[in-house]
N, C-alpha and C positions, 0 to 999 in steps of 0.2 A: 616670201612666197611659200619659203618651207615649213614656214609656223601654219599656214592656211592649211599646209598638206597633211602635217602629222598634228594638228589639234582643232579639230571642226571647231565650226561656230552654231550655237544652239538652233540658229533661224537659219543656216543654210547648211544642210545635214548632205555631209560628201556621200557615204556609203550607206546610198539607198538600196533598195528591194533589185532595181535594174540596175543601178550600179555594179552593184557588186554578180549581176547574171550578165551584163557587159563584160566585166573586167575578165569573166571566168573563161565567155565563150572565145576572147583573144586569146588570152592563154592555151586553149586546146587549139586555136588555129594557127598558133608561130610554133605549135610541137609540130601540129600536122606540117605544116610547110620546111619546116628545118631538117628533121629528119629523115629526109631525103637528102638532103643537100652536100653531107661529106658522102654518104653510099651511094649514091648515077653515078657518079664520074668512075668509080670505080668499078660499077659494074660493067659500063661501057666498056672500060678497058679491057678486062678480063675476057667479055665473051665476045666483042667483035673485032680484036687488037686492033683499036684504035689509038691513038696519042693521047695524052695528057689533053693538051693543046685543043685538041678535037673534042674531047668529050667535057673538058671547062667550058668551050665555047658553048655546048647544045647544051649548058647548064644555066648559064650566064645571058643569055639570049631571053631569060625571064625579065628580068631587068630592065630591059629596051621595052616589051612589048605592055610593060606597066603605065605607057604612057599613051598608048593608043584609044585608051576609052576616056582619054583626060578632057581635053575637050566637050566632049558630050556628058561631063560630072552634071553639072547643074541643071540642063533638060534629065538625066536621069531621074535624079533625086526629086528632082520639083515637081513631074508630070507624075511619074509611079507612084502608089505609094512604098515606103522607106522599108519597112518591115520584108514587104515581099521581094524587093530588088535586093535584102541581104542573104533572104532564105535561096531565091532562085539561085546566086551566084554561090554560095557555098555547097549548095548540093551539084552545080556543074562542078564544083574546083574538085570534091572528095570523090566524084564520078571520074573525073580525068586520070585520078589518079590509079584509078584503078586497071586502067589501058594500059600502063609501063610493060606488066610481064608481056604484054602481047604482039608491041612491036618490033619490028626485025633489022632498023637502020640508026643508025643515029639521025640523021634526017628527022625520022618519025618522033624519036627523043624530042629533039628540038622543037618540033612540031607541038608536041604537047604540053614541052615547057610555054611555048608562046601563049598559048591558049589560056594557061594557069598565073602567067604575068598580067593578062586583060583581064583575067578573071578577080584575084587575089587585088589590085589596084580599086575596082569597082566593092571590094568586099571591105578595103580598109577604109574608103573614101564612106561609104556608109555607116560603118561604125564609128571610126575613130573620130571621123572629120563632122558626123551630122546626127548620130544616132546618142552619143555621150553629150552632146550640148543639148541636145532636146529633152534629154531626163534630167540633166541638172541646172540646178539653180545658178540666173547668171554669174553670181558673185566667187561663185566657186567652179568655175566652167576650169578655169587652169589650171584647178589643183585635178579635178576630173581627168583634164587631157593628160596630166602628168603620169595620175597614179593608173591610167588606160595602157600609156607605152609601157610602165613598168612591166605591167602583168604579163605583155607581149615579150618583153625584151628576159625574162624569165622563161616564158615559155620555148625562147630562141634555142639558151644555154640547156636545156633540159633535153629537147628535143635530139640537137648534137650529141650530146651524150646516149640517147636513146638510138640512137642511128646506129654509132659506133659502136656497140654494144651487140645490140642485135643483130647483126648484119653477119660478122664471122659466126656465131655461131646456128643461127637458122639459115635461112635465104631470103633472096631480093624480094621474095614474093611475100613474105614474114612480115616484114619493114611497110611492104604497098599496103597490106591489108592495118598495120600498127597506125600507118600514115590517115588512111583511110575509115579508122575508126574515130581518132582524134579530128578531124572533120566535121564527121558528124556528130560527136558530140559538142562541138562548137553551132552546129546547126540548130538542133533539137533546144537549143537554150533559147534562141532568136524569139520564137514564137511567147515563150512565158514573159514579155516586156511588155510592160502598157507607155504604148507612146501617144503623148499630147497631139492630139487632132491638127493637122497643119491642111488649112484650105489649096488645094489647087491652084500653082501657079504657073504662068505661060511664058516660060524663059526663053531665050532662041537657042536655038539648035548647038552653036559652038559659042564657046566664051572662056577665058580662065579661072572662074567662078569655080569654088574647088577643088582646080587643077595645080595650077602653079601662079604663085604672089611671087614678081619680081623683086620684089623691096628686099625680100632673107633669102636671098641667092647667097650674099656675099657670109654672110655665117651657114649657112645650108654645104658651100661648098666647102670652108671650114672643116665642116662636123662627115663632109662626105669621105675628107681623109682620114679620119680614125675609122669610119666603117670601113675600109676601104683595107689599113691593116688588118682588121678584125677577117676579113675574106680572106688574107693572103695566108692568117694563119687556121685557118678552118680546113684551105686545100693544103696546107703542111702538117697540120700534126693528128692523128689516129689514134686518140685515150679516149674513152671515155670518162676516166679519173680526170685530167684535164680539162673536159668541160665543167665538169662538176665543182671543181676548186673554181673555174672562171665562173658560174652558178653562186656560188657562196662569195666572188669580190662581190657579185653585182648587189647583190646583200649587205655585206661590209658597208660598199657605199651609201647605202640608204641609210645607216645607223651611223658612219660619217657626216652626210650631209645634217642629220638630224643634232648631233650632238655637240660637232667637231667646229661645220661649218656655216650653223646658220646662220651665223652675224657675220659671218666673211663678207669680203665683196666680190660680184661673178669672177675678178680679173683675179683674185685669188684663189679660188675654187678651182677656173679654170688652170691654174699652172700646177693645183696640187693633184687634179687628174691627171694634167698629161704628166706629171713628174712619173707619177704612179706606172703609169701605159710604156715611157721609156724605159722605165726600172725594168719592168715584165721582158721588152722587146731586148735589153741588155742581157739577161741573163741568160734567155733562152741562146742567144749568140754563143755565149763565151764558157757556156757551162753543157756538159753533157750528160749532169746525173740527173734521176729520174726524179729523185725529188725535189731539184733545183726547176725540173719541169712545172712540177706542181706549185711552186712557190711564186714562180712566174705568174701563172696562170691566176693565181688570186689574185697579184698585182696586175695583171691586165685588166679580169675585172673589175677590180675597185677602178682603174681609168678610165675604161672605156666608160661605167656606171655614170661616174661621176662627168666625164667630160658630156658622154651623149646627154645627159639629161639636162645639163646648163644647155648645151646650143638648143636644145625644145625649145626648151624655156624663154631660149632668147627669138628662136622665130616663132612661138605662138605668141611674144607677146607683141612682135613688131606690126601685124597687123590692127586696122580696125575693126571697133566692134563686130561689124557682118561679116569680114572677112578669116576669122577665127578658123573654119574649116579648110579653108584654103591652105591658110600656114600651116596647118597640122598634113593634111596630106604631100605639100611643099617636103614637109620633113621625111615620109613614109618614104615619100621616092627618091629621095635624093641616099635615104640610108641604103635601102636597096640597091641602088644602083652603086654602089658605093663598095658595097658588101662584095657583088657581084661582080663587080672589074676587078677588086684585089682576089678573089678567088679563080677568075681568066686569067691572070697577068701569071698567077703563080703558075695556075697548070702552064703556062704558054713556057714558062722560065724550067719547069720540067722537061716538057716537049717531048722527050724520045719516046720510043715503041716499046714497051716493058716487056720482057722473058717472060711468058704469059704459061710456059711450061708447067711449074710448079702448079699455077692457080686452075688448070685446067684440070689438074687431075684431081685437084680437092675437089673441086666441081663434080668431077664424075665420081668418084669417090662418095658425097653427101648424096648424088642422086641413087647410089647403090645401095643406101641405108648405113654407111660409114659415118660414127660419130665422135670416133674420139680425135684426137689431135693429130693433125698431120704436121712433121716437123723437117723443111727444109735444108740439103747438106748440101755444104758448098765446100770446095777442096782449092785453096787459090791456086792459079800458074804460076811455077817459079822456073823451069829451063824451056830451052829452046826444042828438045828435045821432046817435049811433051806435046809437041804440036802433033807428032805421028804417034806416040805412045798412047795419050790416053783415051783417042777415040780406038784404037785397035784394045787395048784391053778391058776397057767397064763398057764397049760396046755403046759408045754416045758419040752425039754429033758437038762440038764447040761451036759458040754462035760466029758468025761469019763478022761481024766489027773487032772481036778478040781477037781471031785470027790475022786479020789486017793488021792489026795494030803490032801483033804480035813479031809479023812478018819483016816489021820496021825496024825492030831492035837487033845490035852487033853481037850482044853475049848475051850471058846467062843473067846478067846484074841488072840490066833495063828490063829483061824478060818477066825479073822479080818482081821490078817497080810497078810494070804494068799489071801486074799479076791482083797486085795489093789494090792498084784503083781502081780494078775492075770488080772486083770482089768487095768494095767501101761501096760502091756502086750497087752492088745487087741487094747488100747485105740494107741498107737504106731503104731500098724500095720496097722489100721485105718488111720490114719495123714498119712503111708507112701504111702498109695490110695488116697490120695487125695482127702477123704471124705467132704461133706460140710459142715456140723459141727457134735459134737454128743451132742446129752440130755443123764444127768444122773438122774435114779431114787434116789429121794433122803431121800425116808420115810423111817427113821431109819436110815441112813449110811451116814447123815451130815459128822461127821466124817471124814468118809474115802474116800469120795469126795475130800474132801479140800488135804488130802493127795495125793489121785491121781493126783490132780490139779497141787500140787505143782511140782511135777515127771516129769507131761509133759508139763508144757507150762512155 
């Protein structure tokens, strides 16, 4: 298959004129849709202290609502013409997004993500699944579908990285409008394709036709566990260097699969991606430097690379002939959704209500025309005596769970202990903002510094 992908054949020419304006306009719409996707949750948090938990979910609720125009794929596609049912839904999708700065609940968040799950499902089912078979030749339709998801799955990693990027140092509205132009430049490409004339046909109203092929369930839900990692570690980690190196495996593996593995067989393939994927998921565990981050990261995506693109392969080919679009969108939503629960699961495994202190005054801070770096200090607890001490002297409140906690311990020694996992605690959810660095006070709690030290970095 992968000789078909990297060496056309003269009579069935992969990287035509709309190919290649296919390939591009995916691209601009997995930046547009990703790039949101590590900054909502975070914004939610920050400006209407809501939970982890709460603001994954009104993120993640995309996911679900991708399946509500499934049924209706085939009356779409077959009654409309194709062309217009991708222009109408991409210009709703880049329009919705542009409501974010204006709502006031998470409700409403969620509200719009739904809207963007029916929208963005109707938008891949026409391209990936109906609009790349129809410009290509059939002998080459799976190297089409293949080198289609890449372009997407490219434009994933980039977009994260562009999220994370932009986001601390503009604002949410920065991001809607970055979000919102990659949109429509995925828009504006639609119209330059010349698609082969397809006569009018009169399908019934609901059917699985497009939607979901029972047959690559059993590799669909397979491949929905690695997307599923890929979510958990999107709501954990805050680099954009990070994506960037996972950008460059997904890379690696393509010049892998071309060099390394094209004479393998899938079941080899398939064990040398995940090898790769748990190598990545090991490190990041047991290593805490920054550039053991990054090294990770390329090993996750050379796996991911590698593994998602064998289970394609393997459910676009399990269909029949006519069924070709079905498998393809089978996969779209299954990775989404997949992506989508391990990025819930994590916020849910966060869950608490974050110290929103800090983030509030950068807030008002950028909206006063403050642009340089604003750097959080944290002083750990170490005696019992500091319970009345140090809101009477630097004139601050302790949060009321510290307190508690505090209230429980006999001496000065537990007071300490507490002190240190309270502060690994903050110091963490700090790192996962993206802060630009913290100062610790350090009179008196040498110490417990060097231990915090050792926890996070």
């Amino acid at each position: 298959m992968f000789d078909d992908f990297f060496f056309p054949y003269e009579r069935a020419k992969l990287w035509t004129r709309d190919m290649v304006i296919l390939s591009l306009s995916n691209f601009f719409l997995y930046i547009s849709l990703y790039i949101m996707l590590p900054v909502l949750p975070l914004w939610m948090v920050q400006h209407w202290y809501c939970s982890y938990a709460e603001a994954g979910g009104a993120v993640a609720v995309f996911g679900l609502t991708m399946f509500l125009p499934g049924p209706c794929n085939s009356y779409i596609i077959d009654t409309f013409k194709r062309k217009s049912v991708c222009v109408i839904t991409l210009a709703l999708l880049a329009g919705v997004s542009l409501l974010y700065p204006y709502v006031a609940t998470v409700g409403l968040v969620a509200l719009l993500r739904m809207v963007q799950g029916a929208l963005f499902s109707v938008v891949t089912m026409t391209t990936g699944s109906t609009l790349v078979i129809d410009v290509t030749a059939s002998r080459r339709r799976t190297d089409a579908n293949v080198a289609f998801t890449w372009f997407g799955r490219f434009g994933m990693a980039l977009g994260l990285a562009l999220g994370v990027y932009i986001y601390p140092y503009w604002s949410f509205t920065c991001v809607v409008y970055v979000c919102a132009a990659f949109g429509i430049g995925a828009l504006l490409l639609i119209p330059l394709l010349h698609i082969p004339f397809r006569a009018p046909l009169c399908p019934p109203l609901f059917s699985l036709d497009r939607f979901l092929l029972p047959r690559t369930l059993l590799p669909g839900i397979n491949m929905l566990l690695v997307s599923f990692i890929f979510g958990v570690i999107i709501a954990h980690i805050y680099n954009e260097i990070f994506y960037i190196c996972i950008l460059i495996g997904f890379a690696v593996s393509l010049l892998i699969s071309k060099y390394a593995l094209s004479h393998t067989s899938c079941r080899a393939e398939m064990e040398f991606g995940q090898a790769a994927l748990v190598a990545g998921i090991l490190l990041m565990a047991f290593s805490n430097s920054l550039m053991s981050s990054y090294i990770a990261a390329l090993l996750l995506g050379i796996g991911i690379g590698i593994t998602a693109s064998r289970f394609f392969v393997i459910i676009i080919s399990l269909p029949l002939h006519c069924e070709r679009g079905t498998g393809n969108n089978t996969y779209q939503l299954l990775w989404e959704v997949g992506l989508l629960g391990g990025l819930f699961f994590e916020n849910i495994w966060t869950g608490n209500y974050p110290d929103t202190i800090y983030f509030d005054f950068v807030e008002r801070a950028r909206q006063a025309g403050v642009t340089i770096p604003i750097i959080p200090g944290i002083k750990p607890f170490k005696k019992l005596s500091q319970l009345s001490m140090i809101p009477k002297t630097f004139k601050v409140d302790l949060p009321e769970e510290l307190t508690k906690e505090v209230l429980k311990c006999k001496n000065d020694a537990e007071a300490q202990q507490v002190g240190i996992e309270w502060c690994v605690q903050q110091c963490k959810e700090l790192m996962k903002h993206h802060i630009p660095s913290i100062h610790f006070y350090s009179i008196g709690a040498v110490n417990s510094i060097k231990e915090v030290a050792r926890q996070i970095y």
